[in-house]
VOROSE-709192 format. One record per residue (C-alpha): residue in one letter; x, y, z. Coordinates in steps of 0.1 Angstrom, whole numbers, plus 5000, padded with zeros to 4 digits. Layout:
! residues N
aXYZ ...
END
This chain:
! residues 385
x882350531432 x882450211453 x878850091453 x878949801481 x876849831511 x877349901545 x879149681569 x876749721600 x879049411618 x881349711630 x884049871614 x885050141633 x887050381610 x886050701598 x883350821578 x885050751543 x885450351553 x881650311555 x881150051527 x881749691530 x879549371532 x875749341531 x873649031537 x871049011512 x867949051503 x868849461502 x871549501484 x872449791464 x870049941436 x866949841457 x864450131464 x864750221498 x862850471522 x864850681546 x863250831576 x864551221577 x864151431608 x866251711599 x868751591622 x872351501613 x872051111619 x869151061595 x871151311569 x874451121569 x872250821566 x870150911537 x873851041522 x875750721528 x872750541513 x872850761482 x876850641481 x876350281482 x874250291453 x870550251465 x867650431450 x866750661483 x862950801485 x863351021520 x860051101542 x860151281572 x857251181597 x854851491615 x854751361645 x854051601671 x852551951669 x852652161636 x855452191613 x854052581606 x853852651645 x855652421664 x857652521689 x858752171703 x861651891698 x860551791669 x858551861639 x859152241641 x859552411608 x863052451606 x863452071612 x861652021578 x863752291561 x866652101569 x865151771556 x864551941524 x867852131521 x869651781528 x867451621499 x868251861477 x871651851477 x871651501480 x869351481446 x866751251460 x862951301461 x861351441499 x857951381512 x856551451544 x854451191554 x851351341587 x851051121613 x850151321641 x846851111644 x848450801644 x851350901666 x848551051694 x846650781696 x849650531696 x851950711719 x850451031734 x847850841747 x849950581756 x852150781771 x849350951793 x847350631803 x850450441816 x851250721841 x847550651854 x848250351863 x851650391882 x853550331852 x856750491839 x856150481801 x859050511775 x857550721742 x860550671720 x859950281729 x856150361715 x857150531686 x859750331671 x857050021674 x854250141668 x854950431642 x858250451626 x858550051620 x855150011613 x853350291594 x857050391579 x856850041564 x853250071550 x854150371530 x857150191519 x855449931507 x852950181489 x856150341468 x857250011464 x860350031482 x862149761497 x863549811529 x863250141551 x866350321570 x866850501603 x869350751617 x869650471649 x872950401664 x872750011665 x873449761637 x871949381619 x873949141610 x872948811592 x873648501602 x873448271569 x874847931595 x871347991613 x869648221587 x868648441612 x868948811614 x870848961650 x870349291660 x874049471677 x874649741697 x875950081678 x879650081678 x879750401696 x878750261733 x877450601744 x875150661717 x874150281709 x870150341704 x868949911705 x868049971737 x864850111719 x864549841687 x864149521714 x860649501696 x861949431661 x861149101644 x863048881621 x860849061589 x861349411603 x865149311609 x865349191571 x864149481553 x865849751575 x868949951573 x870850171599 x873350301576 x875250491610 x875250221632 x879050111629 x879850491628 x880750711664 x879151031665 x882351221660 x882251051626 x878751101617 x879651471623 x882751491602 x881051301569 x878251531572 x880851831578 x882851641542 x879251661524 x878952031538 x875151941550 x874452231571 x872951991598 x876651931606 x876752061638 x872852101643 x872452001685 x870651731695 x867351741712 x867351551747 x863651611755 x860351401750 x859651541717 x856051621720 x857051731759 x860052011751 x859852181782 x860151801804 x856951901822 x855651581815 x852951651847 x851351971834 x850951771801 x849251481812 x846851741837 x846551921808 x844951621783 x843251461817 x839151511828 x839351691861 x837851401873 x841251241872 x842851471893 x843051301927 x844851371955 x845851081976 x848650942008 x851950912011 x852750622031 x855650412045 x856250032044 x854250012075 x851150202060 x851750522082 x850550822063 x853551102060 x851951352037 x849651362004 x850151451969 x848251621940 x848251321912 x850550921913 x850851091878 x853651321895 x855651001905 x858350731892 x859850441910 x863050551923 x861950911926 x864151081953 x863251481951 x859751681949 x857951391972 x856651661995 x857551492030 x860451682042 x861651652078 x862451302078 x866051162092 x867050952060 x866151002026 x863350802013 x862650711979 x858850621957 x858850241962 x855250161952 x852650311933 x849050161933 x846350301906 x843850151927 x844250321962 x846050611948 x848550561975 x852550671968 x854850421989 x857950512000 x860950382015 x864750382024 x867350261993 x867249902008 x863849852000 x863850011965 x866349731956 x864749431935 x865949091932 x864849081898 x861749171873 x859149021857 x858849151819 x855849071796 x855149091757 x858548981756 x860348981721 x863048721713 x865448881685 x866048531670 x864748211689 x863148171722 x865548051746 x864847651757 x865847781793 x867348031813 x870248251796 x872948431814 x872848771799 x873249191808 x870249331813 x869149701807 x866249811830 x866750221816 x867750381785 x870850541802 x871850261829 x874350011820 x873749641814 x873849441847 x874549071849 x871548891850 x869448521846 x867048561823 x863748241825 x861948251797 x858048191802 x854948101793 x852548351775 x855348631761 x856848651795 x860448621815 x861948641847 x865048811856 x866948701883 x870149001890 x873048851902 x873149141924 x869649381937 x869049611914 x867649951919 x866750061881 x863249851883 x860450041873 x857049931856 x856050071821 x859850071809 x861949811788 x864249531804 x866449481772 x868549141774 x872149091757 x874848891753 x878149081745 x876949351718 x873949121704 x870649171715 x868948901728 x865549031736 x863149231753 x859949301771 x858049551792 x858249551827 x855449471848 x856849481885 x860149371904 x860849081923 
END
């Protein structure tokens, strides 16, 4: 068997042309800890690790719910059956490691809190932060493993001229996932491995098909995963005081009152539809939301454009930038990369000058920075410009 590493730089090929060149320090033979869901990505992961000749542990992470009555997108019982299953036949040891503490306080919470202050918060941004590269790496450590692995479409490569670690883009452009790893430091970039990254989904699929895994055409889940049904309002009422509850204006540009609504938890910048103030001649989208008036602003599409962003907590892949950048810039999971001027600044924070006004610019998500494939950066955004 050839027992060389992955090449996460980008080879494109099928599934059978997954080994090639690793950077150290992980190379083959190194005890590694693969994060299983149940779900094909982490499966063909854990399988091409087992290939390539490292010693996999796999854990699979109770996140949300119950996995004996869970009826969500994640953590449901058959999810861990076919964690198990795929361990089996891949003749590697499975735990399942219960964070549902952890992943409450760290990201429900979160996740509820930020929408109380007019925020649009981004839980898989949470999770992979503050859970999965965090607590995934303590109980690595504790089994004495070396690195940890992930299911994530996106890829490192090492720069030994700089000795630096860079984080890429997945070669398959519509499921690249570094959108979400912005937050990843040099040693979480060092001791991680995402064995699919230079695969496209059609060949994650196939090698799991070759393998027979029976998660080889298992569907993917597109909701929140502790939100399955997408009624993210009934479940933040739902883990709210009453108290919370408060009705308040919605208002133009000009402060003229054109309706109320039940919660600012019910609204997003940009939000179109379900604002409650029919009648009006042109279509008017949420602008502004302010926590401390509980007032919903809205306005025509002119003046939901933004010149820019501020970001803060702002995490530089591999040096901060001595000045401004040119880069793309990803305000949204799902919106392409616009061309951008990124100012780095004092205290973890950056400005963002678009070269053209943006509409995608909403507080509480990620503004992810790159240059070509290679991530740059990150940070959280705190308002538009």
């Amino acid at each position: 068997m050839n027992r060389q590493p992955f090449n996460n730089e980008g080879d494109t090929g099928d599934a059978d042309r997954s080994l090639a060149v690793w950077p150290q320090p992980l190379p083959p033979g190194r005890r590694i800890l693969a994060a299983l869901s149940g779900g094909v990505d982490s499966a063909v992961a854990a399988a091409l690790l087992v290939e390539a000749g490292y010693e996999v542990i796999a854990i699979s992470m109770l996140l949300a719910g119950n996995a004996e009555s869970h009826d969500g997108g994640c953590c449901s019982l058959d999810d861990f059956q076919d964690a198990r299953r795929v361990t089996e036949q891949l003749g590697i040891p499975h735990y399942v490691l219960n964070l549902k503490e952890a992943f409450r306080r760290r990201v429900m919470d979160v996740f509820t809190a930020e929408y109380l202050r007019g925020r649009t918060p981004n839980p898989c941004l949470l999770c992979n932060r503050d859970v999965k590269f965090d607590l995934l790496w303590q109980r690595a450590q504790e089994l004495d493993a070396q690195g940890i692995a992930t299911g994530h479409y996106a890829r490192v490569r090492y720069n030994p001229a700089r000795g630096r670690y860079q984080l890429l883009r997945g070669v398959d452009q519509r499921k690249d996932q570094s959108y979400f790893l912005f937050p990843l430091t040099q040693a979480q970039l060092a001791r991680t491995l995402f064995p699919v990254g230079h695969l496209t989904k059609t060949a994650v699929r196939a090698k799991a098909a070759a393998l027979g895994l029976r998660v080889a055409e298992k569907p993917e889940s597109q909701d929140i995963c502790f939100i399955p049904d997408g009624d993210y309002a009934r479940f933040i009422e739902q883990h709210l005081p009453q108290d919370y509850r408060r009705a308040g204006e919605i208002v133009d540009h000009e402060g003229h009152v054109l309706g109320t609504h039940p919660g600012i938890h019910r609204f997003t910048i940009g939000q179109r539809r379900g604002l409650g103030i029919g009648g009006l001649a042109e279509p008017r989208y949420v602008t502004h939301i302010d926590p401390e008036t509980n007032r919903v602003t809205v306005g025509s599409k002119t003046q939901l454009m933004a010149r820019g962003l501020i970001a803060r907590e702002v995490n530089w892949i591999e040096d901060l930038p001595q000045g401004a950048c040119v880069a793309t810039v990803k305000t949204r999971y799902r919106q392409p990369a616009i061309p951008a001027r990124v100012v780095p600044q004092p205290h973890g924070r950056a400005e963002v000058w678009f070269v053209h006004p943006h509409a995608g610019v909403t507080p509480g998500q990620a503004a992810v920075f790159y240059d070509g494939d290679r991530v740059l950066g990150g940070g959280w955004i705190e308002r538009g410009l």
